[in-house]
C-alpha positions as MATLAB code, in Angstrom:
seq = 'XXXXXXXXXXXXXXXXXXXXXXXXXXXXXXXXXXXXXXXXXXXXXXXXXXXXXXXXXXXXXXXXXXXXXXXXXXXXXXXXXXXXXXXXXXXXXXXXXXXXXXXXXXXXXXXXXXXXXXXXXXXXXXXXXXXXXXXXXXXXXXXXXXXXXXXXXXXXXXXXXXXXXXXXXXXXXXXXXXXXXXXXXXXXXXXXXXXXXXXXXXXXXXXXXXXXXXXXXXXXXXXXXXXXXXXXXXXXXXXXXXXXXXXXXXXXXXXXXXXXXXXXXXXXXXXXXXXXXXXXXXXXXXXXXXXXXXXXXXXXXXXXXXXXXX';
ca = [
    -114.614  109.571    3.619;
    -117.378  110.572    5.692;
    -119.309  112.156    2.844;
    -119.020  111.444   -0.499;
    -120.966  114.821   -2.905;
    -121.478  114.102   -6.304;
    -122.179  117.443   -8.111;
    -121.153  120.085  -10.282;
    -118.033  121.821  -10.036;
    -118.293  125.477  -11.942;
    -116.324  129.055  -12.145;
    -119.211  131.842  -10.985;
    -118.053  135.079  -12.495;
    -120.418  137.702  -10.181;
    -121.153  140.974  -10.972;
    -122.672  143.217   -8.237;
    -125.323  145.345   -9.794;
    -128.715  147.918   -8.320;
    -130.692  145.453   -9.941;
    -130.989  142.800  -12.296;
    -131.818  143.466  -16.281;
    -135.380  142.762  -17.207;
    -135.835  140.696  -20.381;
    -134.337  142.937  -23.047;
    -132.629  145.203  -20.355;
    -128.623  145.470  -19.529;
    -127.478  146.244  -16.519;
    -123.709  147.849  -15.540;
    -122.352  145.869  -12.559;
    -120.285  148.543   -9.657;
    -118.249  145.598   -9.036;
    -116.823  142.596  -10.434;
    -115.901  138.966   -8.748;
    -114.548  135.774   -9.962;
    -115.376  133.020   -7.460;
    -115.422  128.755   -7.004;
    -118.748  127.975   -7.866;
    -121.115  124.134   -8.213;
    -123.547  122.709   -5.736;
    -120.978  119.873   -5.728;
    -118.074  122.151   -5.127;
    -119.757  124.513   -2.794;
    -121.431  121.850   -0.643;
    -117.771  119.504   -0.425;
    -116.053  123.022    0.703;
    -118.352  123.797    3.659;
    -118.305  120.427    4.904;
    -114.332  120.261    4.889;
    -114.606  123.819    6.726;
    -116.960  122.098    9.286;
    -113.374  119.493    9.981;
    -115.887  116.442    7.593;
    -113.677  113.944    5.721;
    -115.614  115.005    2.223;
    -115.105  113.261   -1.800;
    -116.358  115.159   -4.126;
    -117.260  113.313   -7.668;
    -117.466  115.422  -10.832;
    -116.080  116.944  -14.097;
    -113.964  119.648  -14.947;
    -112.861  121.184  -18.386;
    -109.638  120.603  -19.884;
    -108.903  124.617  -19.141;
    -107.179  127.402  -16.775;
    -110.965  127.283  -15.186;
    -110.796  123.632  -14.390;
    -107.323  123.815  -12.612;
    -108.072  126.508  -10.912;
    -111.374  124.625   -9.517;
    -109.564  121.527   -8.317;
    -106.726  123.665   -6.482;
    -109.036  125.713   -4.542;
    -111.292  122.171   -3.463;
    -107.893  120.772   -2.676;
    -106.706  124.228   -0.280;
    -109.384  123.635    1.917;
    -109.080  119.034    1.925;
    -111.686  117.935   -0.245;
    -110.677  114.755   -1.988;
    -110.611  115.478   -5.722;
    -109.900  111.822   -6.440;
    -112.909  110.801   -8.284;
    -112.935  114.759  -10.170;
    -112.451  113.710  -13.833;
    -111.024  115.921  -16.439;
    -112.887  115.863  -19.972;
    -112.545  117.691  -23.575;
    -114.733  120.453  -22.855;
    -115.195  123.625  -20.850;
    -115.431  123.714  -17.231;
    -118.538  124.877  -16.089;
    -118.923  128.525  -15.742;
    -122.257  130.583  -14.445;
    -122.783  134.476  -14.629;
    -124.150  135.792  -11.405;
    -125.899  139.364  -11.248;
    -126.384  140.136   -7.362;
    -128.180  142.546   -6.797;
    -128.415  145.674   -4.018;
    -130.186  143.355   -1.608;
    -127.909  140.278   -2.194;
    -130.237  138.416   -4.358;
    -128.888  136.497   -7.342;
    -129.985  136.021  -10.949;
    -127.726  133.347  -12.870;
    -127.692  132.325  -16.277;
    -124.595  130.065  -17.805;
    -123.826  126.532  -18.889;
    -122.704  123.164  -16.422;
    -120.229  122.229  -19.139;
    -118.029  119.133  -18.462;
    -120.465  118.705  -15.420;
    -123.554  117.379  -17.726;
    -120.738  114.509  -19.531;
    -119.881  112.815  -16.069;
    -120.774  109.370  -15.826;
    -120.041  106.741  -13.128;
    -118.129  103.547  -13.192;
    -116.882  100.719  -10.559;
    -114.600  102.753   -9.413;
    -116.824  105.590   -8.202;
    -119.198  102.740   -6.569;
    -116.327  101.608   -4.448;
    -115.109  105.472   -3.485;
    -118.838  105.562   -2.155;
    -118.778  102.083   -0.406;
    -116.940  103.415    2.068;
    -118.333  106.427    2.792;
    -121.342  107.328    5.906;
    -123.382  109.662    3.752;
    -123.754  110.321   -0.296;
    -125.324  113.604   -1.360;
    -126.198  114.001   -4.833;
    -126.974  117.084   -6.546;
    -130.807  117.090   -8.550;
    -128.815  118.497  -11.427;
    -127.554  115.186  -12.238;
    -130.733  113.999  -13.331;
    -130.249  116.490  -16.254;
    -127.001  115.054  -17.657;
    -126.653  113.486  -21.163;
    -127.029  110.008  -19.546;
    -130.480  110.914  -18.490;
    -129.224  110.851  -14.642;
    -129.358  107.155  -15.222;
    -125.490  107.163  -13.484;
    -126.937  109.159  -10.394;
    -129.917  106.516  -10.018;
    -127.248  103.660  -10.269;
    -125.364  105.166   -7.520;
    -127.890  106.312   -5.429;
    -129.497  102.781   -5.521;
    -125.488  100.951   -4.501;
    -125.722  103.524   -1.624;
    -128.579  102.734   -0.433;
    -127.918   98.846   -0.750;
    -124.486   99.622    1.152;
    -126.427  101.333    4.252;
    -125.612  104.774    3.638;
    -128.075  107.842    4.578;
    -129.164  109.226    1.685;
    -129.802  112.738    0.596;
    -130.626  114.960   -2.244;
    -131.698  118.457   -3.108;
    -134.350  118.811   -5.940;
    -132.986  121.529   -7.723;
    -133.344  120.972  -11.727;
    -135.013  117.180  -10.724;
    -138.369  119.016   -9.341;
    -140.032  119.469  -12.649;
    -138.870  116.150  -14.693;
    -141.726  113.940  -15.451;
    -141.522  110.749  -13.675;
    -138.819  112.130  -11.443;
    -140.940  110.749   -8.198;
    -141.187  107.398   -9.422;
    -137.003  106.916  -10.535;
    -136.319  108.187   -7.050;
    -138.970  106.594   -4.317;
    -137.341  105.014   -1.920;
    -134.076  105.620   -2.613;
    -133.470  108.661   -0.870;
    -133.002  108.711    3.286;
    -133.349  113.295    3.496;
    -134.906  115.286    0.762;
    -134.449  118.960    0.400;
    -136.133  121.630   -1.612;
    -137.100  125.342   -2.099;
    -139.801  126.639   -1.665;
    -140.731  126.877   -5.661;
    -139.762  123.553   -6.302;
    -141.687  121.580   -3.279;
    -144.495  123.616   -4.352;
    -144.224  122.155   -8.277;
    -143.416  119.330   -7.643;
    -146.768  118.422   -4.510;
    -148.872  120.619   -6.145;
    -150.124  122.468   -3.014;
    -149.330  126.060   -1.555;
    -149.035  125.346    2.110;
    -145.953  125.204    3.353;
    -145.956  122.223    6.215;
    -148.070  120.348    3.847;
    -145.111  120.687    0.552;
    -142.721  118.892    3.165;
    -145.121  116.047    4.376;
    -146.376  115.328    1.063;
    -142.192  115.744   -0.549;
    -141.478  113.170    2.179;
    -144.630  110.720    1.793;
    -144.054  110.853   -2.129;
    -140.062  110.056   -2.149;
    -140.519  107.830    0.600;
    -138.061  109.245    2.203;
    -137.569  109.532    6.470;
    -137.050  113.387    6.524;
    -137.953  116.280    4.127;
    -136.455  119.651    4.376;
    -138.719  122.682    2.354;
    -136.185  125.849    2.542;
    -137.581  129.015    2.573;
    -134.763  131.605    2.452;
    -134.810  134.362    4.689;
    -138.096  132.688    6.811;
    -135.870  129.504    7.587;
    -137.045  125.935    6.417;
    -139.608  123.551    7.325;
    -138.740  120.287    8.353;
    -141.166  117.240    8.288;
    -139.899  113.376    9.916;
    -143.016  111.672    9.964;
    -144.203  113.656   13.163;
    -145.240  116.095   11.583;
    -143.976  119.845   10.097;
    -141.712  121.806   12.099;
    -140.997  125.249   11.000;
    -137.431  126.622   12.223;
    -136.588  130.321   11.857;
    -134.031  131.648    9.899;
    -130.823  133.558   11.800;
    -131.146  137.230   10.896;
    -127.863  139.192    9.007;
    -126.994  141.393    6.946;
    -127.242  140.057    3.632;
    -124.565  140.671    0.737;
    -124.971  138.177   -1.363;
    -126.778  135.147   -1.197;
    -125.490  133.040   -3.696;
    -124.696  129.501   -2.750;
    -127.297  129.898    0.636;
    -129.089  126.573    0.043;
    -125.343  124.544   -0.949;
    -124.583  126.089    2.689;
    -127.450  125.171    3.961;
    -127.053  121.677    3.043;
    -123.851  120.896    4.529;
    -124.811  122.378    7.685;
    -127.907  120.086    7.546;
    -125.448  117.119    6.513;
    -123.038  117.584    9.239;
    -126.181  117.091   11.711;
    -126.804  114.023   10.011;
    -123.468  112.778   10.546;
    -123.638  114.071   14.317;
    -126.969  111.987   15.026;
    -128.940  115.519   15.725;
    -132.828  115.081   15.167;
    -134.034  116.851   11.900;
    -134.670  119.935   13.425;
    -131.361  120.624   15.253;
    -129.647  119.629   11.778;
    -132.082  122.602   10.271;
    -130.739  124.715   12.595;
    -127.137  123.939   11.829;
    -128.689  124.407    8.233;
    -129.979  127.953    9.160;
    -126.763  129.305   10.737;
    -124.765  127.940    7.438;
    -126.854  129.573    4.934;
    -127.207  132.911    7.288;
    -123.146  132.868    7.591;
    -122.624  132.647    4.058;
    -124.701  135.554    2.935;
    -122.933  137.543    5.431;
    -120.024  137.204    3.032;
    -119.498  137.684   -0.823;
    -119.259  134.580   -3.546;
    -120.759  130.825   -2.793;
    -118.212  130.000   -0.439;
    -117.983  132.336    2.199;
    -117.873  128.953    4.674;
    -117.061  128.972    8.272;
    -115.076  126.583   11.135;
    -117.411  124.985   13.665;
    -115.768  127.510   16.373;
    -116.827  130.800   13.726;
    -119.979  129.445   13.173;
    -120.555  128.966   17.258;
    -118.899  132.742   17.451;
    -121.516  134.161   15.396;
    -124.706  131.960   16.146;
    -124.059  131.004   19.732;
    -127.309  129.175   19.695;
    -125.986  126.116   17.881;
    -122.799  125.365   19.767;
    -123.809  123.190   22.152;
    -124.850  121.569   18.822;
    -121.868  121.408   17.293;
    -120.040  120.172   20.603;
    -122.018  116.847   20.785;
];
C-alpha cells in the first residue's frame, strides 16, 4: 500500500431540500439519494481514483448496508482487507442538502465506534508510505486509545503522518495524546478556531502546527480555500470556483488531494492546491464521492496538471 486510511465506513441517505429544518421544524426533501458515505471510505475512494495503492481499516455492520459498503470500496481498488465485520449496524448518516449545496447531518457511526486494532493491523501499516487517521477515532469506545497505538507504530516505522481534527478538536487533553505524533494536521475553520483559541486565520494554522508539533498544518476554509502553515509561515491558497450541488464529503476530498501531494513530494502549498481542485470537483457533483482521475481533474482545473505530472 501506499496509503493506509483508518476511518469510518457509513451509508449517507441524502435528501435534497430548500433548506434545512430549524430545531422543531421538518422539512420535505424534492429529491432523495442513497450514497457510500465515511471519512474513511470517502477519503480511500478518491485516492484509488487518483491511480494510489490505498487500505482502508474499519468496521462494517453485519447488514445489506455493510455489503453494499465493501463492494462499492472494492469497484473502485481499495483494499478492504483489514475492513472487519461486527454484530451491529453499519454506520448510516442522514444528510439534508440544501438549495445552495450545504449539508446538515445527523445519524450514528455504528460498527465504526467498536473497531479496535491488533498485530495484524500494525503490520498492514508497516508497509505502507503514509497513514491517515480519521479524528473520529478518538471518539470510539476504546477511548481512541487503538488510534494513538497506531499512530505512535507509524510514526516509529517512518511513515508521514496525518490527521484531520474533526470530532478530536474539542476533547480535553486531545493536544497532549497527540504532540508529536502527527507529520500534517488538518482542520476547519470551526475546529482550528476551538481548539487555538484565536480568530485569525494564519495564526489558527501556526499555532495548530506549533501545538501538535507537527511539520505542516492545513486550516480549510470551504469556499475561500485553506491556509497552509510549514514553519515559514501562513500561506493562504484560493479556492477553485464551481457550481456547487452538494458539498458533502468536500474536506474527505480535500484530503486525499492534499495526501496524494504528499506522496508526490509537492511543497505544502502545491498539495493545497491539489486539495482545492479535489474538494471544488466533488461539489460539482452529487453524494461524498463524486471523485475524479488525475486526467479529469487536470481537464477541469488545468492549473494543477503540471502538478499532477511530476
Amino acid at each position: 500500500m501506499d496509503v493506509v486510511v483508518l476511518g469510518d465506513i457509513n451509508i449517507d441517505l441524502v435528501f435534497f431540500v430548500e433548506e434545512a429544518p430549524q430545531p422543531g421544524g421538518m422539512s420535505v426533501a424534492r429529491e432523495f439519494q442513497e450514497h457510500h458515505g465515511g471519512v474513511g471510505g470517502n477519503i480511500a475512494s478518491a485516492l484509488a481514483r487518483l491511480g494510489v495503492r490505498v487500505g482502508l481499516m474499519g468496521a462494517v455492520g453485519r447488514d445489506v448496508f455493510g455489503e453494499r459498503a465493501l463492494k462499492a470500496l472494492r469497484a473502485v481498488g481499495v483494499d478492504t482487507s483489514r475492513i472487519i465485520v461486527l454484530e451491529d449496524h453499519t454506520g448510516l448518516m442522514s444528510v439534508a442538502v440544501d438549495r445552495r449545496g450545504e449539508r446538515s447531518i445527523v445519524g450514528s457511526r455504528g460498527a465504526n465506534a467498536s473497531r479496535e486494532l491488533g498485530e495484524e493491523d500494525l503490520e498492514y501499516v508497516s508497509e505502507a508510505r503514509h497513514l491517515h487517521v480519521s479524528g473520529y477515532q478518538m471518539l470510539n469506545r476504546d477511548g481512541g486509545s487503538s488510534a494513538l497505538r497506531l499512530l505512535k507504530y507509524a510514526r516509529d516505522a517512518g511513515l508521514t503522518v496525518s490527521m484531520d481534527m474533526e470530532g478530536a478538536a474539542f476533547l480535553s487533553r486531545v493536544g497532549e495524546n497527540l504532540r508529536g505524533l502527527l507529520t500534517h494536521v488538518f482542520a476547519n475553520r470551526w475546529e482550528a478556531e476551538g481548539f487555538t483559541g484565536t480568530g485569525d486565520e494564519a495564526e489558527m494554522a501556526g499555532r495548530l502546527r506549533m501545538e501538535l508539533e507537527s511539520d505542516v498544518a492545513v486550516v480549510k476554509l470551504g469556499e475561500r480555500g485553506c491556509v497552509v502553515d510549514w514553519g515559514e509561515g501562513a500561506r493562504h491558497v484560493p479556492a477553485f470556483k464551481v457550481r456547487v450541488v452538494d458539498s458533502t464529503g468536500a474536506g474527505d476530498a480535500f484530503n486525499a488531494g492534499f495526501i496524494y501531494g504528499i506522496l508526490k513530494g509537492l511543497k505544502p502549498h502545491e498539495s493545497a492546491l491539489i486539495g482545492n481542485a479535489m474538494g471544488a470537483y466533488k461539489c460539482s457533483g452529487f453524494g461524498a464521492r463524486h471523485h475524479p482521475t488525475p486526467e479529469e481533474l487536470s481537464q477541469m482545473f488545468p492549473e494543477v496538471s503540471k502538478l499532477i505530472q511530476r
